[in-house]
C-alpha positions, 0 to 999 in steps of 0.5 A: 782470730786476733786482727790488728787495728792499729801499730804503735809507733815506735813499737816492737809490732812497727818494727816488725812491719806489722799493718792493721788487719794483719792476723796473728795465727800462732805465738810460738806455735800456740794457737790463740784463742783470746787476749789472755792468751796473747798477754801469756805467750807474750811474756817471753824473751824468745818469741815466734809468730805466725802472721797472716797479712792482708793480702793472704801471705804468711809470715814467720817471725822470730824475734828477740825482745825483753819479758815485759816487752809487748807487741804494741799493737791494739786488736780489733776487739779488746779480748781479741775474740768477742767481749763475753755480753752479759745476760743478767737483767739486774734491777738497778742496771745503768745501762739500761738507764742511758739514752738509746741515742748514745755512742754505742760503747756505752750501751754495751753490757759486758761480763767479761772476766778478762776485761775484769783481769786487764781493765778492773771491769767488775762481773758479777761471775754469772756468765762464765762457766765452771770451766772459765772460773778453772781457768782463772784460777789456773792461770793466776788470773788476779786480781778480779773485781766481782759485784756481789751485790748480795751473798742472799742465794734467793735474794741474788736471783731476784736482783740479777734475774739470773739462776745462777746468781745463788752461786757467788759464794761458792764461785768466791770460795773457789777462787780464794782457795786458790789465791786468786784475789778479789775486789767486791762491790755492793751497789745497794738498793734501799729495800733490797739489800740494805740493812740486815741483808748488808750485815748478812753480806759483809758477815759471808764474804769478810772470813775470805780476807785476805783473798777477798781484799776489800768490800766497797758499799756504792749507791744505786745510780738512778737516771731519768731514762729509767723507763719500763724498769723494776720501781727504784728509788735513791738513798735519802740522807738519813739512809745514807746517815744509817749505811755510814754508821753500820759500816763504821760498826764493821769497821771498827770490829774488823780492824782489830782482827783482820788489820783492814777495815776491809768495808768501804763506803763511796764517798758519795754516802758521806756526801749525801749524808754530810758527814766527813769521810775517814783517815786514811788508814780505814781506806785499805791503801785505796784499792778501790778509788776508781769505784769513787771509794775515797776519792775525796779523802786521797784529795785532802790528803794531797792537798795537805801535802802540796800546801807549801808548795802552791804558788802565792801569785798567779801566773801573769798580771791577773787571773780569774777563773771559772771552775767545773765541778759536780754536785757531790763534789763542791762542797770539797773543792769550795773549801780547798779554795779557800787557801787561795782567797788571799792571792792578790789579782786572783778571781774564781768561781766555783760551778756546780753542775747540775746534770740534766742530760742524766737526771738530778739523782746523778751527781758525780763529776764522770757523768757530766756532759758537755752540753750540760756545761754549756747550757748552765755556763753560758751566762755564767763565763763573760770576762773569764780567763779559762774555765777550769774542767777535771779530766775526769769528765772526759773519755781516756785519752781522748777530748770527748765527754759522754754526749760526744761533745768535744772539749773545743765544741764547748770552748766554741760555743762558751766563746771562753778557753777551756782548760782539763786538769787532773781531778787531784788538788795539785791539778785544781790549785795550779789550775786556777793559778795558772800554772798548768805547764806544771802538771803531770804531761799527759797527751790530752792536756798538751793538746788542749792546751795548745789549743786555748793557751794565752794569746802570747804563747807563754805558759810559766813553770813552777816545780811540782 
């Protein structure tokens, strides 16, 4: 039953004196059973509810709102009902890799199709049924981001340890047949699914576009806390090298004939395997950054873009700064500040993290601690004036990494302000400049802003 957890201010749910743990019976006299349901019989400009409220009454209401207008409200559980779990055993599992003593969100395994709908979760489409990919396809459930992995039916089985991980491409089939379109993911595993077995994958699931509208090639992502688990080794450099060259290959055939070069590399290959990462044009408008695949390209892009307009001083009399980032990313982020090497009063410096809470085979900025930048900062920040973090460190919207340290826990225990930018060039240059009133206002940096801006209170605008 779908219970409420907490009311947005200023919402159509406030409105209607909504209160946590309020149950929301019907929507107009349809019984709800999950969030799909919600978000479809919200979509209406006539609406009734029924609602159960805390001390047992029943309410009626019927209310008058715009199509797009939601209730909200957030729900005890993301899907209303229980999050699907997932019950494949895959060989290069994550988390299976995290430390037992972690928040427990994160050790949560799901392979829900609905947070793949609503959020871009990827599922591996091993844990619904016939019956639940009917449903997809009837209710237009798309995009959906699916990890293939491999379309090898033997092979599939050995990887997820699920007898009905063979099904993919006929699940696909389905699907695509139906509209439904589709992001796919392979995580490769040196000696699994690389070489003949990527060929093979890419060559099944390409006659699909455009119903299957990208392909992305990701690392396998190794911890230290992989103990008990099947053998597994990261990519070398030269691996990298090959997987870069073969997917080029793909692309290079497949641009002529599909107008998308539909197979995309994580950045962190080209990282590792020091080589540059491609135009813009082979990135399919990008649908798949948030899986680390051109991240760095949409960075050097924007940079090129902002050029004229970053500031040739910085923000007060004098500025140094220390500046966060991760292993795979320095090189980037060195390079781009460059340009500012000129600003007179300006002093940065550029750390790289190295991530010991994980293991020194994960190297991107999202899975960087805050007990991590402390330890390896701490010798590092005497006399700086802010030391500069991307937002992707932190959980949404909230000033918190992945140990649970806070963002003024780290300012405390550095004895140094803290400051979250955007990850993009616009949020790193205006960043070390100064100028941070400038960037796009969002809830967390305002916050942590207030909390380490200069002791006079004044922060400077520059048009952005």
């Amino acid at each position: 039953m779908p219970r409420i957890k907490s009311v947005r201010t200023g919402s159509l749910a406030e409105e209607l004196e909504l209160s946590p743990g309020d149950e929301i019976l019907k929507i107009n006299g349809q019984a709800i059973k999950d969030i799909v349901d919600v978000q479809f019989a919200v979509a209406v400009e006539d609406m009734e509810l029924e609602v159960k409220k805390q001390d047992g009454e029943v309410w009626i209401l019927e209310v008058e709102k715009s199509y797009d207008e939601d209730l909200g409200v957030e729900w005890e559980n993301p899907t209303v009902d229980k999050v699907r779990l997932c019950h494949n055993k895959c060989v290069f599992c994550f988390v299976d890799q995290i430390p037992t003593n972690m928040r427990q969100t994160l050790n949560i395994r799901d392979d829900d199709y609905r947070l793949s709908f609503l959020h871009g979760n990827f599922v591996t489409l091993t844990n619904v049924s016939d019956e639940e990919i009917k449903r997809i396809a009837d209710l237009k459930m798309s995009p959906l981001n699916v990890s293939v992995h491999t379309t090898n039916p033997h092979l599939r089985v050995r990887m997820l340890v699920n007898k009905r991980s063979g099904e993919i491409l006929r699940q696909i089939a389905y699907l695509a047949e139906r509209g439904i379109e589709m992001n796919t993911q392979i995580v490769l595993c040196p000696g699994w699914n690389d070489g003949e077995e990527l060929d093979r994958t890419i060559r099944d699931l390409y006659p699909f576009y455009p119903a299957v509208r990208t392909l992305s090639v990701v690392p396998v992502g190794l911890t230290k806390h992989r103990r008990g688990l099947m053998s597994m080794r990261p990519n070398t450099p030269e691996e990298a090298r090959r997987v870069v060259e073969q997917v080029n290959r793909w692309q290079e055939k497949l641009y002529p004939e599909l107008g998308a070069a539909f197979v995309h590399i994580a950045d962190e290959f080209y990282v590792l395997a020091d080589m540059d990462v491609p135009d813009a044009k082979y990135y399919d408008d990008f649908a798949q950054t948030e899986n680390g695949v051109g991240v760095i390209r949409t960075f050097l892009d924007e940079l090129t873009e902002i050029e004229k307009r970053v500031p040739s001083k910085v923000y007060g009399n004098s500025r140094k700064v220390a500046v966060v980032t991760s292993v795979s990313a320095q090189k980037v982020i060195r390079n781009s500040l460059m340009q500012l090497e000129r600003v007179p009063n300006l002093e940065y410096d550029v750390i790289a993290v190295a991530n010991n809470f994980y293991g020194h085979h994960v190297t991107v900025a999202g899975l960087i601690t805050g007990q991590d930048i402390v330890h390896q900062l701490k010798d590092k920040v005497q006399g700086v004036d802010t030391v500069l973090i991307p937002d992707i460190m932190l959980k949404d919207d909230e000033d918190l990494f992945l140990d649970d340290y806070t963002v003024q826990q780290v300012h405390r225990e550095l004895g140094v302000s803290v400051t979250v930018v955007p990850a993009t060039a616009t949020g790193l240059m205006f960043g070390v400049l100064g100028y941070t009133q400038s960037l796009p206002p969002r809830r967390r940096y305002e916050a942590t802003l207030r909390d380490v801006e200069n002791p006079a209170g004044r922060r400077d605008k520059v048009p952005v």
